[in-house]
C-alpha positions in Angstrom: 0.0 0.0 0.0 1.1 3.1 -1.1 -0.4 4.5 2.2 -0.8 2.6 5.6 -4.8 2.3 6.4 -6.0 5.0 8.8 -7.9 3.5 12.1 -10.9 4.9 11.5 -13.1 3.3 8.6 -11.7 5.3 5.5 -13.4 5.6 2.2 -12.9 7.4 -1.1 -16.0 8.1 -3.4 -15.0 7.7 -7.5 -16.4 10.0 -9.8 -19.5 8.9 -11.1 -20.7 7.9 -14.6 -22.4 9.9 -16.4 -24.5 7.1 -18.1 -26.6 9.6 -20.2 -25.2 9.3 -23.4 -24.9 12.9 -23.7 -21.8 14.9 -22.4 -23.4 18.1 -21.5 -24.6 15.7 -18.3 -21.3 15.3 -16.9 -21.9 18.1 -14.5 -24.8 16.3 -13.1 -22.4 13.3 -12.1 -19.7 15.2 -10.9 -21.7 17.5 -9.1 -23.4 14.1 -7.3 -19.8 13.1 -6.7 -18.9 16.5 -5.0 -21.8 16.8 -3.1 -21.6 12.8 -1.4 -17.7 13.4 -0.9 -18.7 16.9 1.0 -21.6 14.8 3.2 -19.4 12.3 4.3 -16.6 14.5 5.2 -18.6 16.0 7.7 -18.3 13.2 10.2 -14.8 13.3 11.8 -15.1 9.4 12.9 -14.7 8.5 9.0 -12.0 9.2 6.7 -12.7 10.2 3.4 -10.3 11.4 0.5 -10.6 15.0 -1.0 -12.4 15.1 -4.0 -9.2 16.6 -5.8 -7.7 13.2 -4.9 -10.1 11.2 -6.2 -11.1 13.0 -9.5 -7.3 11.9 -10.6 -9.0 8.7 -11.8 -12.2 10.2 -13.1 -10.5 9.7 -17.5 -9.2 5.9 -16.9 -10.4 2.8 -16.5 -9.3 1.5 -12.8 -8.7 -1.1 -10.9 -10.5 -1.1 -7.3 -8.0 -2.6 -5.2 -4.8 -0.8 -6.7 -7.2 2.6 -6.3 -7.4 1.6 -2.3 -3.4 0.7 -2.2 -2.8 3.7 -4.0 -4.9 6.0 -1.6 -4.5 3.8 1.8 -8.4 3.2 2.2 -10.3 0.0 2.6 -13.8 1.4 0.8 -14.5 2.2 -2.3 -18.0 3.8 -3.9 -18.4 3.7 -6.8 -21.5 4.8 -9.6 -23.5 6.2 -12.3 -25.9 8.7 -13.0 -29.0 8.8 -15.7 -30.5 12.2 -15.8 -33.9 12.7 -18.6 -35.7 15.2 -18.3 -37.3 15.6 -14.6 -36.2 12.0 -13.9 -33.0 10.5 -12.7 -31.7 6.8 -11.8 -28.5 6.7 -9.7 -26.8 3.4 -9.2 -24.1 3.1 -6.4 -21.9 0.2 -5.2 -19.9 0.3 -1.9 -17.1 -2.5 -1.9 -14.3 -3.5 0.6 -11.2 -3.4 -1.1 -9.8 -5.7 1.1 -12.3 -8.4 0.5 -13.1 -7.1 -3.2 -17.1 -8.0 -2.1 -20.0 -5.7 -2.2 -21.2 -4.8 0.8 -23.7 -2.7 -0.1 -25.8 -1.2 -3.7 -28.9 0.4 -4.8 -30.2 1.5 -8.0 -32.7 4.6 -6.8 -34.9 5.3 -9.4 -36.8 9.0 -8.6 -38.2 12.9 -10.0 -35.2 14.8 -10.2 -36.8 17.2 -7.2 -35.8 13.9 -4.8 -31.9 14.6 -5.7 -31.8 15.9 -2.0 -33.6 12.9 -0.6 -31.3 10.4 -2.9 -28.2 11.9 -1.4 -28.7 11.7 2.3 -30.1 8.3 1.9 -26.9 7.1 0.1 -24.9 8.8 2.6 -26.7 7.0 5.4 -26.0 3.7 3.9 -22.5 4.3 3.4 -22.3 5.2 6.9 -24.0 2.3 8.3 -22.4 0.3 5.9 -19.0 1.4 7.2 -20.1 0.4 10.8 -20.1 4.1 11.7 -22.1 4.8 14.6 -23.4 8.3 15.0 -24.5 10.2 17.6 -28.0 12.0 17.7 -25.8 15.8 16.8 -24.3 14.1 13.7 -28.1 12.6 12.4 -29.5 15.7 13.2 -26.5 17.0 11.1 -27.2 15.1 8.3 -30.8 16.0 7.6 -29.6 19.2 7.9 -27.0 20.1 5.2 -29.2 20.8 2.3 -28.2 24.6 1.4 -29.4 24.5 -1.9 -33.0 24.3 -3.5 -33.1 22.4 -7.2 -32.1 25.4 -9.1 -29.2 25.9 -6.8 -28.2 23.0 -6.7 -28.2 22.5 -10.8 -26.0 26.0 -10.9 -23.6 24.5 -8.2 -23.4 21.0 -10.6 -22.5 23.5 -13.5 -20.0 25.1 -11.7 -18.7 21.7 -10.5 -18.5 20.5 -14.1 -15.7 23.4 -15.4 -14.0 22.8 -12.2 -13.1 19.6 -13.4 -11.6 20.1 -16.4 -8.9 22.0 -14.5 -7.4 25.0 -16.7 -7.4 28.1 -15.6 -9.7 29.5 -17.8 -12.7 26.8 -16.3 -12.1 27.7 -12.9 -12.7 31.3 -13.7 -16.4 29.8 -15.2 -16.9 28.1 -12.6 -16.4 31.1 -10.5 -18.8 32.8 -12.4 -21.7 30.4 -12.5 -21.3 29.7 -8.3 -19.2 32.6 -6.9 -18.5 31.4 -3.6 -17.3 28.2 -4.9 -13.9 28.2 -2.8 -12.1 24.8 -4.6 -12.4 26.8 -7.6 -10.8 30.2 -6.2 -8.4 27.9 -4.4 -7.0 26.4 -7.8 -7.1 29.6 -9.6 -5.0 31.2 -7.0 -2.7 28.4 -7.3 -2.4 28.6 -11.3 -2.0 32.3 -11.1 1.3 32.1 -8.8 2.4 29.1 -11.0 2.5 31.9 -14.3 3.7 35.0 -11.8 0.6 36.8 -11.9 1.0 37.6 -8.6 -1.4 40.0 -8.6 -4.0 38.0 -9.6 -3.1 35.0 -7.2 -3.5 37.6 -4.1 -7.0 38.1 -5.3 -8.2 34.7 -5.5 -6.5 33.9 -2.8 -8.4 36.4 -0.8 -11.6 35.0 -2.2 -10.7 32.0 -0.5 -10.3 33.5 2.8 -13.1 35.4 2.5 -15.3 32.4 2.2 -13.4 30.1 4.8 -11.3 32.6 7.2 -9.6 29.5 8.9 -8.0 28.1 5.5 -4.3 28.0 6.1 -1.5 25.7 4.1 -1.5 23.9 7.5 -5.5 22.5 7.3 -5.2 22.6 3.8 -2.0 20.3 3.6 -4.0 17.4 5.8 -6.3 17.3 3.2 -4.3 16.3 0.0 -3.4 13.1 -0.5 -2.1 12.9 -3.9 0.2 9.6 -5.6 2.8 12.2 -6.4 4.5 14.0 -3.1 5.8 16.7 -5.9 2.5 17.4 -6.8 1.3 18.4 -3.0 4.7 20.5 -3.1 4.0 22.1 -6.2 0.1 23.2 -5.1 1.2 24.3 -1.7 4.2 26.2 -2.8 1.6 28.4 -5.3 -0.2 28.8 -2.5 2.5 30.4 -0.2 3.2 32.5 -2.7 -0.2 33.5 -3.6 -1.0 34.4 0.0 -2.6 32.2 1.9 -0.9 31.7 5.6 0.8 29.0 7.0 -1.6 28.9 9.7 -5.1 30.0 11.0 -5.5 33.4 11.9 -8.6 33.0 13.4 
């Protein structure tokens, strides 16, 4: 293993499928991805791997076991995403990488206004799946954390979908269509101090902060876990220089 397993229950989420047909959709199953990556993350008693992490192996065909070596986690999820019109049908697969078995799937097949619904139930099933107990704070938590409505919640998908084509040019419309979309500031900052456009890169970086005042290379450091140790080197580097402290300020 590339990475020794954490001792709490540790998971990474792959990007879904877009099983549409049509690439315009991809949004839809990236945004999905995003939004059950951001869910889980919540509970400290889990660990779960940064969606920058895991969207490495959204282009290639993988292999489950060597993605879990690779990333030092025993649970993969894994899934696709038909979206028509006001209907949806999301399929999902949790599997011990250890074992290689299923331990748990569903194929949910609902209006598109149940994409909240769809979420926390997957979510809960990972959870319990994973032998995660919670206490009655995090369930209350859970049914809690839906900050969009449908049409926000499309825009924030959008948003998600130029984010993960990664140029700088993308982040800057994702920015646009969700401006307090702080990954995408966060990256932008980054490629702007990579090219010396420092002046730029102070801006974005200050985007960051004002959405999440306690972002520091520190926090963000613990959160990458990338194959390449130059590659978390590189992205933390561009951040120094962009601006954004070594540690909490606040």
């Amino acid at each position: 293993m590339a990475y020794p397993l954490p001792e709490k229950p540790s998971i990474v989420v792959l990007p879904f499928k877009n099983m549409s047909g049509d690439p315009k959709e991809n949004y839809f199953s990236d945004g999905l991805t995003e939004q059950i990556i951001t869910t889980l993350s919540v509970y400290p008693r889990i660990f779960v791997i940064t969606r920058q992490s895991a969207f490495h192996y959204k282009k290639n065909a993988v292999e489950i076991r060597q993605v879990a070596e690779e990333l030092g986690v025993r649970y993969v999820l894994t899934g696709g995403v038909q979206k028509s019109g006001d209907k949806m049908r999301i399929t999902v697969q949790l599997i011990d990488a250890l074992s290689g078995s299923y331990i748990w799937s569903e194929r949910y097949d609902r209006q598109l206004t149940d994409i909240f619904l769809v979420q926390d139930e997957i979510t809960a099933n990972v959870l319990n799946a994973m032998v995660a107990e919670l206490t009655e704070g995090e369930q209350a938590r859970r049914w809690t954390q839906k900050k969009y409505n449908l049409k926000g919640l499309e825009k924030h998908y959008r948003a998600q979908g130029f984010f993960c084509r990664h140029t700088r040019e993308d982040y800057e419309k994702a920015i646009q269509v969700s401006p307090n979309f702080i990954a995408a500031h966060l990256y932008l900052s980054a490629c702007y101090s990579s090219i010396d456009h420092e002046a730029d890169a102070h801006v974005a970086a200050k985007e960051v902060l004002r959405i999440d005042p306690k972002l520091s290379i520190e926090s963000y450091a613990t959160r990458l876990r990338y194959k390449n140790k130059a590659d978390i080197d590189r992205e933390l580097n561009a951040l120094r220089k962009a601006g954004l402290p070594e540690k909490s300020t606040s």
